[in-house]
N, C-alpha and C positions, 0 to 999 in steps of 0.2 A: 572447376576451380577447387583447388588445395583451402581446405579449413586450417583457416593463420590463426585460431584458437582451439586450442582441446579443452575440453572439459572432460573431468570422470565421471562415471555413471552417480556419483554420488553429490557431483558439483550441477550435472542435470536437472537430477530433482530437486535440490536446493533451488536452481533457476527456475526450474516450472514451476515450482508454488510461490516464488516472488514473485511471479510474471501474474498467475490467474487468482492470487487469492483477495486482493483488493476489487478486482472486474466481477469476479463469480459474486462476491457477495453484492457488491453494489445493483448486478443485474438482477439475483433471488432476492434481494431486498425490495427491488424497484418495482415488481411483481405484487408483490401485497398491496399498492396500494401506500396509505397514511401508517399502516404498521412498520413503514421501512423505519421511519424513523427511528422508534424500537428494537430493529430487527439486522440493522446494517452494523451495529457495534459489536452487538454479539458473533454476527457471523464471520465478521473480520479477527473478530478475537480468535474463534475457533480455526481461519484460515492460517492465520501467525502459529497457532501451537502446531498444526499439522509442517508448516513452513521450518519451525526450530525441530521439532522432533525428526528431521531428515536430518539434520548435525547431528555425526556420534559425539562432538565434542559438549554435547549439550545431554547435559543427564539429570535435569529437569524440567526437562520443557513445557510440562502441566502449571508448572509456575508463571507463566504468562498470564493465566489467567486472571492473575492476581491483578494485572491491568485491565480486567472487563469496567470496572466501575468508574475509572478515571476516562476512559478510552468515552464510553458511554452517556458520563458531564459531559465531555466537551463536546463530541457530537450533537447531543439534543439541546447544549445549551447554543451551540456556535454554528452548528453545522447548518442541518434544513432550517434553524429559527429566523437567523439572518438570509437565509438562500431567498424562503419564503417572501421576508419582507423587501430587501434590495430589486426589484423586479424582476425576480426569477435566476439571477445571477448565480450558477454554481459557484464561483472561486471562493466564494465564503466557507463554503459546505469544503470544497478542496484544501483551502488551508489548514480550516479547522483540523481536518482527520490528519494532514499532515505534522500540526505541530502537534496533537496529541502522542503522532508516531517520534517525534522528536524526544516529547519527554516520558515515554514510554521506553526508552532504550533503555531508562535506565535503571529497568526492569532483568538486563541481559545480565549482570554476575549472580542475579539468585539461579539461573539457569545452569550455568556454567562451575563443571567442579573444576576446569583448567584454567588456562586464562587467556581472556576473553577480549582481550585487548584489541586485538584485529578485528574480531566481530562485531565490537563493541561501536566502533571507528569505520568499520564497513557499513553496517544499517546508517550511520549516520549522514553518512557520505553518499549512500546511492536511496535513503528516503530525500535529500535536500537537492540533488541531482534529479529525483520525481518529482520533486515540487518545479524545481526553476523551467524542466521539458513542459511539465504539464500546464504549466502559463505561458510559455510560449506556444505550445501546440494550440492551446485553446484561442490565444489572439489570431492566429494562424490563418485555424477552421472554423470560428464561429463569427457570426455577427453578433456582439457585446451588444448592438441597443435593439437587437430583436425580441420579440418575447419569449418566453419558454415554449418547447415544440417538444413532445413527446417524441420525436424523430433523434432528437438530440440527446435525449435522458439514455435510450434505450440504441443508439448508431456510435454517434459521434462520440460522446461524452467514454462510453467505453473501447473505443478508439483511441481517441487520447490516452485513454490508462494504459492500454497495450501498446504506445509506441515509449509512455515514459516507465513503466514498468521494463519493459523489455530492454531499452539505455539502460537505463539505472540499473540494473542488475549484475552488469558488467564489474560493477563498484563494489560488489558483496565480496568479492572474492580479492585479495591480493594475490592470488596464487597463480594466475593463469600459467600454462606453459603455452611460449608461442614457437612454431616449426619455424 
């Protein structure tokens, strides 16, 4: 079968670190233990700057950073707090990082010395596109009034992120060429 999408070597790696960098940190996160709490804002932050510095059009992409602290509120205040208390329900913890990545976009023209419109307009579109797959995937494959199963933290739950990472990514790009 004929690939009805090209991507360039440069539009790849933009897609691989869209794809793994929310999964990789939630899974090295999930590993610690109580310190993910702590330790999932940070590593996503760092996944994002690696994620922008694959755009040459981004000739600051250290500036991201700049959203560790807000990224890192909303997490600890919205994320595992309410996960914990709701009985075990991740969607809290999912939205949370979501709208964080919502109002974190608007972080993209300190990055940017061109402009950034499309990019701007892309993140937005295929983070809210990861949201709407990732609550459907979840009602899909989980049972919502089961309790929390480490099978699910550490299978499914990053499952899910790689089927709505992987959609959603298609939305980064307005450029596709198709044969």
């Amino acid at each position: 079968m004929e690939n009805f999408i090209s991507l360039s070597n440069e539009q790849q790696r933009i897609y691989r670190a869209w794809v793994f960098t929310p999964i990789v940190a939630h899974i090295l996160s999930g590993l610690t233990g109580f310190a993910s709490v702590l330790l999932f804002p940070i590593l996503v932050t760092v996944g994002y700057y690696i994620f922008f510095k694959q755009y040459p059009s981004f000739a600051h992409p250290a500036r991201w950073f700049f959203t560790l602290p807000l990224t890192f509120y909303i997490w600890v205040k919205w994320g595992p707090a309410i996960t914990s208390l709701d009985n075990h329900n991740i969607l809290p913890g999912v939205v949370a990082y979501y709208i964080g990545q919502f109002i974190n976009a608007f972080a993209i023209p300190l990055l940017s010395s061109e402009d950034y419109s499309d990019d701007f307009i892309g993140w937005l579109v295929a983070q809210s596109a990861a949201l709407i797959i990732w609550l459907v995937a979840h009602t899909l494959l989980t049972n919502s009034t089961s309790s929390y199963y480490s099978y699910e933290y550490f299978i499914v739950y990053p499952i899910i992120g790689l089927i709505a990472q992987s959609l959603s990514g298609f939305f980064l790009f307005g450029r596709y060429i198709i044969n």
